[in-house]
Structures are given as C-alpha cells and as structure tokens.
C-alpha positions in Angstrom: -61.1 -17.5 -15.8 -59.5 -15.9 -12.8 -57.7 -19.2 -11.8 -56.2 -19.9 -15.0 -55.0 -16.6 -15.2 -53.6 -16.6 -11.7 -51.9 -20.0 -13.1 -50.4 -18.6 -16.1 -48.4 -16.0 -14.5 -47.0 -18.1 -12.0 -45.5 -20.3 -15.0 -43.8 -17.1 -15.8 -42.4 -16.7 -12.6 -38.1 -17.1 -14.5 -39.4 -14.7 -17.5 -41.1 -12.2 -15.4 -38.1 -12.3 -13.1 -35.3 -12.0 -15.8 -37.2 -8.9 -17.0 -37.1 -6.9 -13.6 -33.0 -8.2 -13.3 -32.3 -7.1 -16.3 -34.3 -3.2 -15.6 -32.8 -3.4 -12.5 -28.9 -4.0 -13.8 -29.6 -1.4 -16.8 -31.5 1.6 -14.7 -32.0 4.7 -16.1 -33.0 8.2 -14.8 -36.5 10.2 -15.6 -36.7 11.2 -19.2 -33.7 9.2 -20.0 -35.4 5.5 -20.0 -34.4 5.2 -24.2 -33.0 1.3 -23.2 -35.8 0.6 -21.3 -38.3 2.2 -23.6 -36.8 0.3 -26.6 -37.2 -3.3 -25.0 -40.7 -2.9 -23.9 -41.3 -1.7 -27.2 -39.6 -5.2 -28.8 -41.5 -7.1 -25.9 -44.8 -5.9 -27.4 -44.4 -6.0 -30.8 -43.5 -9.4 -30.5 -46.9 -10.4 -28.8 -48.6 -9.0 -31.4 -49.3 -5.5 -29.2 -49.6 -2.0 -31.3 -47.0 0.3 -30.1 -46.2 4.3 -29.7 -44.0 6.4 -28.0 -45.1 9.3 -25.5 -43.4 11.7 -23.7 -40.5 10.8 -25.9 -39.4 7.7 -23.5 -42.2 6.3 -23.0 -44.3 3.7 -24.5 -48.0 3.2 -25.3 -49.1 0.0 -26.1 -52.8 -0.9 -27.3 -54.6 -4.5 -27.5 -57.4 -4.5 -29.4 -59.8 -7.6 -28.5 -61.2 -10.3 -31.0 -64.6 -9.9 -30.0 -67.3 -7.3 -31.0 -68.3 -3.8 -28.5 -66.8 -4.2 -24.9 -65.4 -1.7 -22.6 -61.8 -0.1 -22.7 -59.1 -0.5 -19.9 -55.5 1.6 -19.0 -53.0 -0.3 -16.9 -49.7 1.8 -16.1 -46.3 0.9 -15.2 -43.7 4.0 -14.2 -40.4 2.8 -15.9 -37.7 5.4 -14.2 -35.0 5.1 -11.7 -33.6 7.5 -8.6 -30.1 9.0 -8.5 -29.3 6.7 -5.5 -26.1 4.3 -5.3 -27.1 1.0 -4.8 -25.6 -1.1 -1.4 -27.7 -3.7 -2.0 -25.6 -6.7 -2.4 -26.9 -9.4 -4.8 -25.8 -10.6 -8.5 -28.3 -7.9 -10.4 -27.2 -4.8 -8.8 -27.2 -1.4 -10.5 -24.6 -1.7 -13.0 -25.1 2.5 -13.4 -22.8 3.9 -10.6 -25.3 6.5 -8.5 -28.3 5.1 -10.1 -31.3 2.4 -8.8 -34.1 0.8 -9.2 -34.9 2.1 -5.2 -38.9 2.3 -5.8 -39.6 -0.9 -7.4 -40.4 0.6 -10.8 -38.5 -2.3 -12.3 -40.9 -4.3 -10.9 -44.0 -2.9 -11.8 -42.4 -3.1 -15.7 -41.8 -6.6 -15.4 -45.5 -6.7 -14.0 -47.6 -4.9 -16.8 -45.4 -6.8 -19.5 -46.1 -9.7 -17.9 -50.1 -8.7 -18.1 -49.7 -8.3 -21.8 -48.9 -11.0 -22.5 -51.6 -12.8 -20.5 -54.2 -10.5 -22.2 -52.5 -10.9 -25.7 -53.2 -14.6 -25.4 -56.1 -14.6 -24.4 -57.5 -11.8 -26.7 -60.0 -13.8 -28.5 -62.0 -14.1 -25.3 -62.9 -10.5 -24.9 -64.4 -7.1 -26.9 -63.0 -3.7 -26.1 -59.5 -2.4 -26.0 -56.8 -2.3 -23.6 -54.0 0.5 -23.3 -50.5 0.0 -21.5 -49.4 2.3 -20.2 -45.1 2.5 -19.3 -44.5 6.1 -18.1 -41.5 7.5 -17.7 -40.2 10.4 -15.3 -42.7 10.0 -12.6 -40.1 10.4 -10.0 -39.9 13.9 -11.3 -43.6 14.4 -11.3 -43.5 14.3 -14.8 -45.9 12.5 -18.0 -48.6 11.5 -16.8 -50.2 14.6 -18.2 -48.4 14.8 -21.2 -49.9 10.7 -21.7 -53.4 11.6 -20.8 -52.9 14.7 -23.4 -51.7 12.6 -26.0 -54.5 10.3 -25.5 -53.5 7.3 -23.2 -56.8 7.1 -21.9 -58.8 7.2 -25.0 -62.0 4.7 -25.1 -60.5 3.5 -21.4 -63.4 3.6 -19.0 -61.3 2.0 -16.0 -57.7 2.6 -15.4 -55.3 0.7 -12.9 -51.8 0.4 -11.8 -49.6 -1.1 -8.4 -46.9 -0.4 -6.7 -44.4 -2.3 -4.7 -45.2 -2.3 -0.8 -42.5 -3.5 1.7 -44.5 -3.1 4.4 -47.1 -5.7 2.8 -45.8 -9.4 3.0 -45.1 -10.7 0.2 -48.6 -12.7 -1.2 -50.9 -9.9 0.1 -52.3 -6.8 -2.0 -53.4 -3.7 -0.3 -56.8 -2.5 -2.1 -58.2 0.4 -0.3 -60.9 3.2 -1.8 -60.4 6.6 -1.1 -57.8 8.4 -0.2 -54.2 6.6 -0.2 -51.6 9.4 -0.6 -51.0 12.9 -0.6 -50.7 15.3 -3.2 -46.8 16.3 -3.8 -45.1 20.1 -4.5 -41.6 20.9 -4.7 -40.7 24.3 -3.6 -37.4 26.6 -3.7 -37.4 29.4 -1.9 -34.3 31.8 -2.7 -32.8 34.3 -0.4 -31.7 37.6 -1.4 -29.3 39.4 1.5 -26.0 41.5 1.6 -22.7 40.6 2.2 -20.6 42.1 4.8 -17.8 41.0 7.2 -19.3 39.0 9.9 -17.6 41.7 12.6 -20.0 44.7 10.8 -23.6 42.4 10.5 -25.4 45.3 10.9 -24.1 46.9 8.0 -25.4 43.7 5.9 -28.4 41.3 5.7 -27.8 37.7 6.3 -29.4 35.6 4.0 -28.1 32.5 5.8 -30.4 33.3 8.9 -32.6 34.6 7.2 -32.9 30.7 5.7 -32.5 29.2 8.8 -35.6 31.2 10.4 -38.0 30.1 7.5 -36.7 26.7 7.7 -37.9 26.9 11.8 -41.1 29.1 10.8 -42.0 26.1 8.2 -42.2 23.5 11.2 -43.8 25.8 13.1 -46.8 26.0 10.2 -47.4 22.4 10.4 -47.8 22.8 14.3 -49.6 25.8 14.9 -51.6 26.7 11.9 -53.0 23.4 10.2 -55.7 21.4 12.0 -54.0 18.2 13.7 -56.7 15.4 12.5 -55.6 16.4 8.8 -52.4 15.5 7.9 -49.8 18.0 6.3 -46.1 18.0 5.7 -43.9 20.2 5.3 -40.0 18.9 4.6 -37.1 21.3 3.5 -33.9 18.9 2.7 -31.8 20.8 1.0 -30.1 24.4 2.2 -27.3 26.1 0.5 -25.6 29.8 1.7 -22.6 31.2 1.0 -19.2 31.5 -0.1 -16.9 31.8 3.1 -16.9 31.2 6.9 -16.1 35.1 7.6 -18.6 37.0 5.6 -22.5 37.2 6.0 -24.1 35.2 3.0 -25.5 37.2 0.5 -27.7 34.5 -1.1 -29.6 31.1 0.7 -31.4 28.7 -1.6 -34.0 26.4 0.5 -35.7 23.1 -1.5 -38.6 21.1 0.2 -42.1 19.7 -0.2 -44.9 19.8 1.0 -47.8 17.1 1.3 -51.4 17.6 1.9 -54.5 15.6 1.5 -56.8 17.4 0.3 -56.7 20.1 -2.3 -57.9 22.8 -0.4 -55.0 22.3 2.2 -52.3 22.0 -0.8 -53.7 25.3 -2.1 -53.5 26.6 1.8 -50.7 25.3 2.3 -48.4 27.0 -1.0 -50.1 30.6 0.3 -48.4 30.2 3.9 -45.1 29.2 2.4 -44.9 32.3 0.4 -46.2 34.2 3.0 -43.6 33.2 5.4 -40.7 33.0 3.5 -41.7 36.8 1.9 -42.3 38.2 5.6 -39.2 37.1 7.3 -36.9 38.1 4.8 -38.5 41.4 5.1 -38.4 41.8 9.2 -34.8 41.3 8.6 -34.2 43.2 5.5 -33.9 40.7 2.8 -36.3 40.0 -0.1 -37.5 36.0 -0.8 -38.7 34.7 -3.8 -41.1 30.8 -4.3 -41.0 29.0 -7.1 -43.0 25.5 -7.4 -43.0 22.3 -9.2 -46.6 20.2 -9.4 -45.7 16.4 -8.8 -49.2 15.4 -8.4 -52.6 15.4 -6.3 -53.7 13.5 -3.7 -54.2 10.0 -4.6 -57.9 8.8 -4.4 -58.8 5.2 -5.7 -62.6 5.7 -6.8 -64.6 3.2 -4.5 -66.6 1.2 -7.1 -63.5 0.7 -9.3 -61.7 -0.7 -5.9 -64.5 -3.1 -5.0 -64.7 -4.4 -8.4 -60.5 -5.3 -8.1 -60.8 -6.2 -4.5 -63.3 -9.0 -5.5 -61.0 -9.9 -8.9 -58.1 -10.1 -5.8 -60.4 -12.2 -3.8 -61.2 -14.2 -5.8 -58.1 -15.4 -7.4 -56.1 -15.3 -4.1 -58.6 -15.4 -1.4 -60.0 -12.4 1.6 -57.2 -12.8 4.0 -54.4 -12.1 1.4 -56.6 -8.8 0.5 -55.3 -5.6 3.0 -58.6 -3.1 2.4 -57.1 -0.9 5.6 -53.3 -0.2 5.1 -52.9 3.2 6.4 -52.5 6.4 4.4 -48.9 6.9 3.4 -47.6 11.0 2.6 -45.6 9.9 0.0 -47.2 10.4 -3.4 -47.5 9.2 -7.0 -48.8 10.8 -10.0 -50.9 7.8 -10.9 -53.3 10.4 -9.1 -53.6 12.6 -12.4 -54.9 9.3 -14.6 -57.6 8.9 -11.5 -58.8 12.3 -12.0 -59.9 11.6 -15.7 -61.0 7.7 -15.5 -62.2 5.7 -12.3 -59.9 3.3 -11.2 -57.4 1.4 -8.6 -53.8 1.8 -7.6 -53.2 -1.8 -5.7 -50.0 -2.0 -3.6 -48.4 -5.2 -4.1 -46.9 -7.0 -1.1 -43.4 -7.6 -1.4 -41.9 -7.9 2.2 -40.4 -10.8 3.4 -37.7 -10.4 6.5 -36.0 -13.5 5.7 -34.7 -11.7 2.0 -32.7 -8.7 2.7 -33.3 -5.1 1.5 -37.4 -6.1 0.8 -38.7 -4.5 4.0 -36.1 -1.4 3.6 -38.3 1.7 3.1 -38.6 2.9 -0.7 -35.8 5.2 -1.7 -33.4 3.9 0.3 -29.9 2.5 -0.9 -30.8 -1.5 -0.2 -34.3 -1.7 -1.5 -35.1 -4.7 -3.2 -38.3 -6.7 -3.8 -39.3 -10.3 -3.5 -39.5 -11.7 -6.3 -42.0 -14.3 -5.9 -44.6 -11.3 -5.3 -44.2 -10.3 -9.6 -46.7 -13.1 -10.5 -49.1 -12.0 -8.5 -48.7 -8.3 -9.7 -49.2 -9.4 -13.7 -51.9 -11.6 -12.8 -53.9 -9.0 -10.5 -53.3 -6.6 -13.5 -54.7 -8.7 -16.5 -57.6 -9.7 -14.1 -58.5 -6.5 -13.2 -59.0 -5.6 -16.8 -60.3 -9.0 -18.1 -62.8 -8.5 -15.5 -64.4 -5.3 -16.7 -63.6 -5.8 -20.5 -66.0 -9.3 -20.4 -68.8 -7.4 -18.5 -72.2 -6.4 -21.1 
C-alpha cells in the first residue's frame, strides 16, 4: 500500500510543483489568503472533496471513505506569507513587491493538496473520514483555534502536519516525539516619560532610557534568573522613542518575544517581564505598561502518534532517511494548539540541498527557497500517515 502511494506522488512530481510556483508567484499575507483560499477550494471540489471556509480565508476540506466504521484523521497545511521582499533569483519569484513565501508554507499547500488527491483516489479502500486542514494566518499566531472551535477536528482521532526543514537534506524527514519547539508570545511594552530639553533632564523623565535599560534588564533575565539546562528566550526587535535629537523622549514603544518550553516557564516568564519593565520605569520616574499576543504553546508531538508515522516513513522510504533526533528549534508554530486537543505528529520535511541556492538559507530570510524534489515525499508521507490509521480495526 505504502509503495504505491510513495509511487503515485512521485508521478505528480510537475503538478505538485506547478502548484507551490504558482503560491509562491501569487503570495499573500495572514488573513488575506482570498486567491489562495479560492484555488484550493476549486482543487478540491474537483476531486470530488466537500469543502468549507473557516476563519474567513481558510479552507476545510472533508473525505469521507467508501467503506463502513474506521477512524478519523486531520492533516493541516498553513497557507500565509511574510512581509519580506524576496532576493531570491529564480523564474517564480514573488510577483507581490514586499511579500514571500519565506517559510515554505507554499510548500506544505502544494503538499496536503497533493495528499488529497492520493486519498481521494483511493477512497474506496478505507472507512472513516479525513479532514484537511489549510489554515491561514499562522504567522500571526492566528486560526488554529478559531478551526478547532469551528470543528476541524470533529470525529479526527489523529492529526498531522510538516513543515519545510533546510537543515534536513532533501529525501530525509525529521520525526521526533516530544518536545520540538517552544511556545511563542509577542509582547509590547510602552513607555510613558516627560519631555524636556536634553540640557534640563532632571526636570523630565526619559522614556528612551528608560527603554534601553529594560531592553538590557531583559537579557539579563535570561542569564541570571532562568535555570541554564531549560531553554528560554527573550528577543526585543523592534524600539521606537521620540520625536527630536534635542529633547528627552516622552514615549518609548519596545516589541519582542519570548520563547519557553514548558508552560510553567512561559507563565514565569510573562510575570518577570512585567515586573521589570513596571520597576524600572518607576526607579526612574516613568510608568510602563505590557500588553501580549498568544502565538502558540510549546510544540509536543505525542509519542505513540510519532512511532506510528516514523514506521509509515520507514517503511516507504527506509530507517536512514528517518531523522528521530533533530534538535529542538525556539522557533514555534501553532500546529501546537491542534496537538493539545488530538494526538498526533508534526514531521519536518527535508528540503536542503547546497547545490540549489536559497534551500539551506534559514526560514524567514529574503532567499529562502525549497527543493522541489522533497514535495513528493511530503504528500506521500501525509496520505500515508492517515491511510495508515484510517485501515487499522
């Protein structure tokens, strides 16, 4: 089963490629995805797939099998693009000015429609019911919730996704259980100060330094007050003050993140930030305020659901081309929410190779790209994964 399945998808090696060019040409921003939404939408329909929108752009799709009883699987694709200009040089670049596909999300499209169709044909050899899953905004932390709410997961009793991996060569899968990335939080922390002339500071409160001794106190957090064997981060990337060169700022506006790894250190972790920000702006005679946006918990693949893929992956491609070890990454991806409500995988998909340019650049940078020859392999691990559990008693 696995083997013809494995076969199929590589004979739609041109389509599945011609689907990630064209998402990758046409990219589109979180909660604005209403060209990409609309041709998965016409994809599916034409194989014969039931289709609904969620979260506005996005798209639910459900495949019902021809068999009696069997169980129910969720396979997810995120479908939005980052606000980066593309320098990539290659005939499907971004046609969007300040707009790319820099994450691979593309991709992982191309992917799940390509495991559609390989479970729409082959939907008279199984029972149960399989939803797909193409969410938008997850840059932006946003709909996974707002899917799982709507009922995404209904009847699903095993729910996977992938991602595209540049530091995994192309032809490998990375398949670890447990913990593979941190949770992710967006703070701003806003500065409230006094103007003055810069010659009288004394007679004002600076909310520029103010900002720029959180900003050091932050670091300082990470190295003196969280236990070094658990990792935490704490980025600020963005600081804005001001209005001339001769006067103290009365306002300063600090964004970052944090990531942690478990939830007890992101809940830790939020308190300390307040606290800091609120006591140094005092000391010096200012006022702070912390406002936070959820993008999503720690990302933990549930071990049995991995060891059931890992042997699907094995089996189909062989042990060495399965990575079970690839080292935890802080980056993060709200796949974690779906994990939190079903048992399931999240597979990273190789797709380095140092002889194509831009495919071992790190995600979010301006000259990511993927090769190609790994989105086979990604629709083929996807329908496998689920074929596997929905023809189990």
């Amino acid at each position: 089963m696995f083997d013809d399945v494995r076969k199929s998808a590589e004979a739609m090696a041109v389509q599945l490629t011609a689907w990630r060019r064209d998402f990758h040409m046409h990219p589109e921003l979180s909660f604005e995805e209403r060209r990409t939404a609309d041709i998965i939408e016409s994809e599916l329909r034409a194989m014969g797939i039931d289709t609904v929108r969620m979260c506005e752009t996005g798209v639910l799709g459900t495949l019902r099998g021809g068999l009696p009883g069997g169980h129910g699987v969720a396979l997810r694709a995120d479908i939005d693009a980052l606000p980066i200009q593309e320098t990539g040089t290659h005939g499907y670049s971004s046609q969007t000015g300040g707009v790319m596909h820099a994450c691979g999300h593309d991709g992982h499209t191309a992917c799940l429609l390509g495991a559609a169709r390989l479970l729409a044909d082959r939907r008279d050899s199984f029972g149960g019911t399989v939803r797909f899953l193409f969410q938008p905004a997850e840059e932006l932390g946003g709909c996974a919730r707002e899917m799982i709410a709507a009922g995404a997961l209904e009847g699903a009793d095993r729910v996977f996704g992938l991602h595209t991996a540049p530091d995994l060569p192309v032809g490998t899968v990375g398949l670890k259980p447990g913990l593979n990335n941190a949770s992710v939080d967006q703070f701003i922390i806003r500065v409230q100060g006094q103007s003055t002339h810069v010659s009288t500071p004394h007679l004002g409160v600076d909310a520029l330094y103010i900002a720029c001794e959180t900003v050091v106190a932050l670091q300082a957090m990470v190295s003196r007050m969280s236990s070094p064997v658990e990792p935490l981060l704490i980025g600020v990337g963005k600081l804005t003050a001001g209005t001339t060169y001769n006067a103290l700022a009365e306002t300063a506006q600090l964004e970052g993140t944090t990531r942690a790894v478990t939830v007890e250190a992101r809940e830790k972790v939020r308190r300390q930030v307040e606290d800091t920000a609120n006591a140094i702006a005092s000391l010096y005679g200012g006022s702070a305020s912390v406002s936070w946006k959820d993008f999503g918990p720690p990302l933990i693949n549930d071990p049995g659901a991995t060891a059931e893929a890992a042997a699907v992956a094995k089996a189909m491609y062989g042990p060495d081309r399965v990575v079970q070890d690839r080292p935890l990454f802080l980056s993060g991806d709200n796949f974690a929410e779906y994990l939190l409500k079903t048992p399931g995988a999240y597979a990273y998909l190789g797709t380095g190779n140092p002889a194509k340019p831009g495919t071992t650049a790190n995600i979010h940078s301006s000259n990511y790209d993927i090769d190609e020859d790994a989105l086979p392999m990604g629709a083929a691990l996807l329908a496998a994964f689920a074929l596997d559990r929905l023809t189990r008693e």
